[in-house]
N, C-alpha and C positions, 0 to 999 in steps of 0.2 A: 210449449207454454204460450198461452196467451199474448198479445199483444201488453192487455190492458195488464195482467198480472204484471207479466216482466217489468213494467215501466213501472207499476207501482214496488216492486223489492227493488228496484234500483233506486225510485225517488229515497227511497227510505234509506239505503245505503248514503246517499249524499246527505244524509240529516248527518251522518258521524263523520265522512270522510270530504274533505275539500281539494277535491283532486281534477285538474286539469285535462288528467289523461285522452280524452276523447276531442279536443277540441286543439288549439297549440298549446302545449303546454310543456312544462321540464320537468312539473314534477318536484322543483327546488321545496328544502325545508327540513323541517325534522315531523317526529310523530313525539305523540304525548296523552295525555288522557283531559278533561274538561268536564263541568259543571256549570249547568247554566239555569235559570228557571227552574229548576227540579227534575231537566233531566241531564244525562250525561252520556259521553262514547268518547270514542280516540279520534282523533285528528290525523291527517298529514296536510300538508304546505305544498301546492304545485303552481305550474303557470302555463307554459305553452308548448305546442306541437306542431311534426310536419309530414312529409310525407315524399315521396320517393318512384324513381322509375329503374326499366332497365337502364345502361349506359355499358358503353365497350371501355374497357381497363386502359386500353390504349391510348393516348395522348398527341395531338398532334403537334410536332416542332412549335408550331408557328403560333400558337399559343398563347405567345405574351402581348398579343397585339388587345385590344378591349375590344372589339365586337368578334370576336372570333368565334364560334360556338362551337359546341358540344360534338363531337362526334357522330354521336347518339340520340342527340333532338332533330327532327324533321326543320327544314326551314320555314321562318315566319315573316310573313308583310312586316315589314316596320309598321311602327309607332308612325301617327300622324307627328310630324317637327312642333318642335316647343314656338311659340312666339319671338321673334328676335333679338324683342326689348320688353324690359315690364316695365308697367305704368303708372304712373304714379299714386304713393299709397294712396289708400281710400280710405272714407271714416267707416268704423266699425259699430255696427249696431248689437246692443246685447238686450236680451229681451230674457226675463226671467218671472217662472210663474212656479206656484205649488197646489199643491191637488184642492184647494180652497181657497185660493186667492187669485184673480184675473193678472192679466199679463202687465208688466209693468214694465217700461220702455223708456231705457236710459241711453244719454248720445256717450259713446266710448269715444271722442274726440272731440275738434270743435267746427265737425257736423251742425247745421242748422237742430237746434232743440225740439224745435218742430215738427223735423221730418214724420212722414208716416211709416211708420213699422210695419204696417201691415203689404206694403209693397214697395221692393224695392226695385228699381231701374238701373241695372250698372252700365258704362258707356258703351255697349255694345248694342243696348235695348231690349236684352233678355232681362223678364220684368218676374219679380220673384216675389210670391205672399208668402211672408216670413209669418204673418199671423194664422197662415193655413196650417204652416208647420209648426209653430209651436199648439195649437191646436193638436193635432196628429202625434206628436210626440208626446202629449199630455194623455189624449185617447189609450194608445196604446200601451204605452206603461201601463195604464190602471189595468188594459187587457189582460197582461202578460203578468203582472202581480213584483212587476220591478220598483224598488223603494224607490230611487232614485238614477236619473241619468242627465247627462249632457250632451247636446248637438252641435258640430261648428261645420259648415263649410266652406270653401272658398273657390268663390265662380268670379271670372273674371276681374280674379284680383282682388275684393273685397269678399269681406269674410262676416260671415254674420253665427251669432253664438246664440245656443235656447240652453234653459235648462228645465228640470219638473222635478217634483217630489222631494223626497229627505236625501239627505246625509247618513242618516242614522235613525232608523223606527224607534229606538228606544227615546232618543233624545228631541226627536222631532224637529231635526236642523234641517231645513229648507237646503236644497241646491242652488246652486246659484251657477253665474256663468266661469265665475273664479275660483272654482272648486276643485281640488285635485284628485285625482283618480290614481290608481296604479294599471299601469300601461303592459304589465307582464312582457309577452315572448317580441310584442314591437319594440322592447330596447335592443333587440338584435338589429334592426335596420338601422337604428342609429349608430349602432358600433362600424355597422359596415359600410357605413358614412365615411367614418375614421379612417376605417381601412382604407377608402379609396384615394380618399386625402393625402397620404404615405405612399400610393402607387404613382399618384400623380408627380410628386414629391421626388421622386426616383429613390424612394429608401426601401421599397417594398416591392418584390415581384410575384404578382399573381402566381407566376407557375411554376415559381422555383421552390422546392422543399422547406415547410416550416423549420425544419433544422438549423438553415440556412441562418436564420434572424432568430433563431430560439433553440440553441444546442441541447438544454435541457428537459424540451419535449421529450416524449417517447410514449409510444400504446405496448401493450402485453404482445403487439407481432412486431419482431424487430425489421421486416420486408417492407409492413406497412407504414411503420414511424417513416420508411427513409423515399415512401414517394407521394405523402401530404402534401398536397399543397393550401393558401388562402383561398386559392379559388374553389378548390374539394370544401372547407370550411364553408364556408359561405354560399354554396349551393347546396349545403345537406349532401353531400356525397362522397364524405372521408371513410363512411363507413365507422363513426362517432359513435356511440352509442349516446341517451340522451338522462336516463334515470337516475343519475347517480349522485346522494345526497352527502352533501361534511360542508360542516360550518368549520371553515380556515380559520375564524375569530373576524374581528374588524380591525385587525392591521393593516396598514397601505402593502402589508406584505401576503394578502388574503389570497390575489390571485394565483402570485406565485407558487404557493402552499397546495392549492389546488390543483393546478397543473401537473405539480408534483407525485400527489397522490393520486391523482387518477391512469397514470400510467399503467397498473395491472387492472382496469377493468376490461372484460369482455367488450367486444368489437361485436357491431348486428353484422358486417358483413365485409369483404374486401373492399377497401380504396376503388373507387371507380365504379362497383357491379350494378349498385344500387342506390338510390336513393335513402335514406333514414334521416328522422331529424334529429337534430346534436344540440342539445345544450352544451355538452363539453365542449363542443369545436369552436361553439360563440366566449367560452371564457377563455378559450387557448389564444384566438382572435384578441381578446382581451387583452391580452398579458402580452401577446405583439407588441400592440399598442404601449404599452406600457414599457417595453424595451426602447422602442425608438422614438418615444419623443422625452425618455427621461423621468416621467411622472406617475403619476395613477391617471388608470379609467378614467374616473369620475373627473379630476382635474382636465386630461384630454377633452374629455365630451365639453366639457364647462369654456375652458378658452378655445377650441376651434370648431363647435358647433352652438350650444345655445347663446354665450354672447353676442356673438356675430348677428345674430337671428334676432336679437332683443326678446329672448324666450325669458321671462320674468316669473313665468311660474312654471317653469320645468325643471326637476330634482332627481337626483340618487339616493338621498342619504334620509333615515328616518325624520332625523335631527330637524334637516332641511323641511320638512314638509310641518314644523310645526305651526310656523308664522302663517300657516294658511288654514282653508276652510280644506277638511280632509274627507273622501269618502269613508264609509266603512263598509264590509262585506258583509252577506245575508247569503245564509244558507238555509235549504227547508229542514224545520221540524219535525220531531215524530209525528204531527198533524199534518205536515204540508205544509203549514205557516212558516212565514220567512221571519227566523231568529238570525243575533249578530252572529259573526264568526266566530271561532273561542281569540283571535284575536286579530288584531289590526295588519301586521307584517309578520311573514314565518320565514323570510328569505334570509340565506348571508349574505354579507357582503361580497362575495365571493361570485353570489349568481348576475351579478349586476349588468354584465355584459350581455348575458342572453335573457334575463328578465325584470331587471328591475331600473325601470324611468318612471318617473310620477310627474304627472303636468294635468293641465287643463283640457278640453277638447278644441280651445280654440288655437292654445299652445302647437295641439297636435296638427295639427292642418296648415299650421305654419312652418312647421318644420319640412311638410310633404312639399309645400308649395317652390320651395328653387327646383325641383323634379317635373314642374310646370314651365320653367324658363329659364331651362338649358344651366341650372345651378346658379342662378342668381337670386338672391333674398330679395323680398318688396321694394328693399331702397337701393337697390343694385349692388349689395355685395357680392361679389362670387365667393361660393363655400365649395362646388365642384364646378370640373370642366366639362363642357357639352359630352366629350368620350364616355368621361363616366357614369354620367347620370345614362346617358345610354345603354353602357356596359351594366348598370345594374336590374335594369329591367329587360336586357337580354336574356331569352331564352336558353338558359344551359342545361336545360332536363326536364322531361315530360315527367309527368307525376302521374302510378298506377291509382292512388286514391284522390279522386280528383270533387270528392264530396264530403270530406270533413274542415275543412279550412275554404270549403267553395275552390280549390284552386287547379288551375290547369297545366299550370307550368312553376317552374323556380329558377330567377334569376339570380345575383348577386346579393341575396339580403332580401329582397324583394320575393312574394309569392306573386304569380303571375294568372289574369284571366281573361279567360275569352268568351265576351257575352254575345254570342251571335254574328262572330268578327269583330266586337267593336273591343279592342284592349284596353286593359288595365291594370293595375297592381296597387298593394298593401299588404297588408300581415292583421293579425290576429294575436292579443292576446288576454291571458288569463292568470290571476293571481288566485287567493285565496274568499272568494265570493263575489270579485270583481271582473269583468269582463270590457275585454276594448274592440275597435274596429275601426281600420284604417283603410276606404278606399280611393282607389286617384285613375281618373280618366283623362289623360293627358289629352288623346283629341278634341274633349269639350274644355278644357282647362279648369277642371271639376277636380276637387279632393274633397272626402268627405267623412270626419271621424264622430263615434258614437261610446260614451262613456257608461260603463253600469252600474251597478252593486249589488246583484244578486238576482233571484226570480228567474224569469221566465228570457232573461237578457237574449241567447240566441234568437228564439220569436220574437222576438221586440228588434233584435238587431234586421232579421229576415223582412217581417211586414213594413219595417218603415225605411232603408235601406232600397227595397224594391221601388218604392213608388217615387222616393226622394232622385235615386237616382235615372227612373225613366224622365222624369220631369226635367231635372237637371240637364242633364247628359243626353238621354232617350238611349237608355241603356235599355236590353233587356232581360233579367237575371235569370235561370233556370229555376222551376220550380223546386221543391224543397225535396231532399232527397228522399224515397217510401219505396216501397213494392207495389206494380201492380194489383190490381184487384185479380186478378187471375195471371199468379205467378209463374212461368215456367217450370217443369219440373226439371230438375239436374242432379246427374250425381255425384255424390259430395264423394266418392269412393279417391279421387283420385287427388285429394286435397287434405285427407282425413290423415290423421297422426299429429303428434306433437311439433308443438314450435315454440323456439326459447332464446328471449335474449335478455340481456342484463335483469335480475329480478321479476322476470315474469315468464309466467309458463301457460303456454296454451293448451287446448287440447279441443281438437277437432273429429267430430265423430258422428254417428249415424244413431237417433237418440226415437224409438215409436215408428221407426220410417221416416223422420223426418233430419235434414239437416239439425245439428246440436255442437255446443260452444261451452268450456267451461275456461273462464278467465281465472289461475290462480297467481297468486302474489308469493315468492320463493325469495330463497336464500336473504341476502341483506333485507329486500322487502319483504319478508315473510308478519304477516300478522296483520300486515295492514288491513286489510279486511277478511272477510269468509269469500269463500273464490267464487263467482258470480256464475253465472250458468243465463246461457240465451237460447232459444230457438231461431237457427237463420233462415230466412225469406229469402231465396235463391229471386235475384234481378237478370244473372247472366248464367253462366258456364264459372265466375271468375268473381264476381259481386254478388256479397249479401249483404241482407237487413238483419242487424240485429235489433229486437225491438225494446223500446223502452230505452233509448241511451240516452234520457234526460236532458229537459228543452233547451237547458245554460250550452251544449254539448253538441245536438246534432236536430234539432228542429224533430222529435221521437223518435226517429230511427238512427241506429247508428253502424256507420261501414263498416263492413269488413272484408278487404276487398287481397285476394288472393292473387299471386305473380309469380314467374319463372323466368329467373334472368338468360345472362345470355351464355354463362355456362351452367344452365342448364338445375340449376337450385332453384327449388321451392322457398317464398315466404311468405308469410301471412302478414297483413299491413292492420292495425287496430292506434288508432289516436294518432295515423301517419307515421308510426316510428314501423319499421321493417323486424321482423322477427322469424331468423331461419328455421327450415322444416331440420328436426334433429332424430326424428323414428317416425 
């Protein structure tokens, strides 16, 4: 199949389905059917994903220490060191424009009114045209056919906010800088915020079995339940599986419920072999949390990370987000035009741990920012201790798909990358037409998030991401993942048979002579859609293109990228979650 065909039945596919899968996503929600404009299809509700490497089962003793790594990861240069002390706050400029209106530039403090917006100078004398970029962000949105987005970074301390376009095509609600988004699979860094907060705490140990703080865990392997650890959790490497949809209700007793039930799902693979990403493992993580301080999640996050923070417009709860100005999602039409979602939230409360924070963009870059000095917030609160801010961007496991999330590595919560040597990390997520992006280059003291609502968000995130952060930082990001123009030939002979984990069945085969793909949807997720079928673009022996994985997703090509761990099992990697060879 064509390049151009396949991308056009998959765009067409994302008119009825809001699915995550290819990008980080969980996947949370239910499914249902919808009418809208005079047309109609079924839905489902997803958010975010990851991805995975080999790793030996083995553990060593010494373990509990925070920088301790992996077994199984290669060693890595540290991190350039955080700065000693942070400086004092700065005023915050917000600059807010819409696709017919010029830029309008208001002081967020009591900054001279005067100041110029179109460059800024922070004390170190890296001088910054904030009107270049909100230019550029206004460009490329219309490029990329994104209704609406926001930009915040924060460089030496001060933090500057843009926003462009709508809220809502239907409604024609401007973005503004105080706009809330939903932040999908990135509420998992903040849980693991939490988490670390409890290890410092001494109520929590990384490497002793969830059991241990949570007796009524338990997975379908009774082997595996008894050698979990947080730190398995929180690297993506319990061996979690990630698909698995029930609304607990919205009781404070939500997590619990779910924990509970998910006990007989399917495992992608043993504790330790491989990397998979876990939504379940972030609500188990959850519900930790929720044992040892006493409370709910959402209460935890609230008194020991966003107060602290003065995050004023960062949220859990739908309720919560009503006082504000809210994005909405846009999915494409049977034309290709960007329609609303069939609706605004499909999450339970339940997913909250591993997908659901809703905040601003400038919100979000605040929260990255104590990650920049050693765990100290702008006014000098400490939220974590140098260890840990360290330990969470520690390298615990190389990842064999290292182009659907951009990522090279996985630390604590944190994805991990390496742009030509120079490191970084953030996370990725994705709700239901919505799309985020969190990066942080500690040695420029650079964090930088990007808010969506639907369109073409990956390009839009890719082109403007690249140039914002050579500038910033003098990063330099790897071009967008494709196939040569003159592909290698390989044979798919030794790769080809099925692979199956929780609700989805692969099948790998040899389709005209050429490498072929059919993605089906089984058991509980049976119906979600008609099963997609790709031709793959052989890149290695081990990496293909599948074409057409939709621009929100994978910049048009989308990985699939094949591994054999270290005993000796085949899986197939697609949206980063790991899926064992079964025939």
């Amino acid at each position: 199949m064509s390049k151009k065909t396949q991308g056009s039945q998959w765009n067409d596919l994302r008119s009825w389905i809001a699915t995550g899968s290819w990008e980080a996503s969980d996947s949370w929600g239910l499914t249902g059917t919808w009418t809208m404009d005079g047309a109609s299809g079924t839905w489902e509700s997803t958010t975010d994903s990851t991805t995975d490497s080999t790793t030996d089962s083995a553990r060593d003793s010494t373990r509990g220490t925070f920088g301790s790594a992996n077994p199984a990861a290669p060693p890595r240069p540290p991190a350039d060191p955080a700065p000693a002390a942070s400086a004092p706050t700065a005023p915050v400029l917000k600059i807010v424009a819409t696709p017919d209106t010029a830029p309008e530039t208001t002081a967020a403090s009591d900054a001279d009114p005067d100041a110029n917006a179109d460059a800024v100078e922070p004390a170190t004398g890296r001088r910054i045209d904030v009107g270049h970029w909100q230019h550029r962000l206004d460009e490329l949105r219309e490029a990329h056919d994104v209704p609406g987005a926001t930009l915040a970074f924060v460089i030496d301390d001060e933090v500057q906010e843009l926003a462009s376009g709508v809220l809502n095509r239907r409604t024609g609600v401007e973005a503004t800088t105080d706009s809330v988004f939903q932040l999908g699979s990135i509420a998992k860094v903040y849980t693991a915020a939490l988490i670390m907060q409890l290890v410092e705490s001494g109520d929590l140990d990384l490497d002793a079995p969830v059991v241990t703080v949570l007796p009524e865990f338990a997975t379908i392997d009774p082997e595996a339940t008894k050698v979990i650890t947080p730190r398995m959790l929180l690297s993506h490497t319990s061996g979690l599986t990630c698909d698995f949809h029930l609304d607990t209700g919205r009781g404070d007793d939500s997590l619990a419920k779910y924990v509970e039930a998910a006990k007989g799902v399917a495992m992608d693979c043993p504790p330790g072999t491989a990397v998979s990403y876990s939504g379940i493992g972030y609500v188990v993580l959850g519900r930790v949390v929720e044992v040892l301080t006493g409370t709910t999640w959402d209460q935890a996050l609230k008194d020991r990370l966003l107060t602290p923070l003065g995050l004023t417009h960062t949220m859990t709860l739908p309720e919560e987000v009503l006082p504000f100005r809210a994005a909405m999602g846009h999915l494409a039409g049977p034309e290709g035009e960007q329609m609303l979602a069939p609706a605004w939230d499909l999450m339970p409360r339940a997913a909250g741990p591993a997908a659901r924070v809703c905040a601003t963009a400038g919100d979000l870059v605040r929260f990255a920012r104590p990650h920049l000095d050693n765990g100290r917030s702008a006014d000098g609160t400490r939220l974590l201790g140098p260890d840990s801010v360290a330990a969470m961007r520690h390298r615990e496991t190389d990842v064999p798909d290292k182009w659907t999330v951009s990522a090279d590595g996985w630390g604590l919560g944190w994805t991990l990358y390496d742009w030509d040597g120079v490191p970084g990390f953030g996370h990725d997520g994705a709700s239901i037409g919505q799309y985020a992006y969190l990066r942080v280059v500690p040695g420029a003291g650079v964090a930088v998030a990007l808010l969506t609502n639907g369109g073409g968000s990956r390009l839009l995130y890719a082109d403007l991401m690249r140039e914002l952060l050579s500038e910033l930082a003098g990063v330099t990001m790897p071009a967008p993942f494709a196939p040569a123009e003159q592909p290698p030939t390989v044979d798919i002979t030794p790769w080809a048979g099925t692979y199956k984990r929780e609700g989805v069945l692969i099948t790998v085969s040899e389709k005209e002579g050429r490498p072929h793909l059919v993605y089906a949807f089984v058991d509980g997720m049976a119906g979600y859609s008609p099963d997609l079928e790709m031709e793959l673009v052989p890149l290695s022996d081990t990496v293909f293109a599948g074409a057409g994985g939709g621009a929100s997703f994978a910049e048009d090509w989308m990985p699939v990228v094949f591994a054999t761990m270290s005993d000796g099992s085949k899986y197939a990697y697609i949206g980063m979650r790991a899926a064992p060879k079964t025939a």
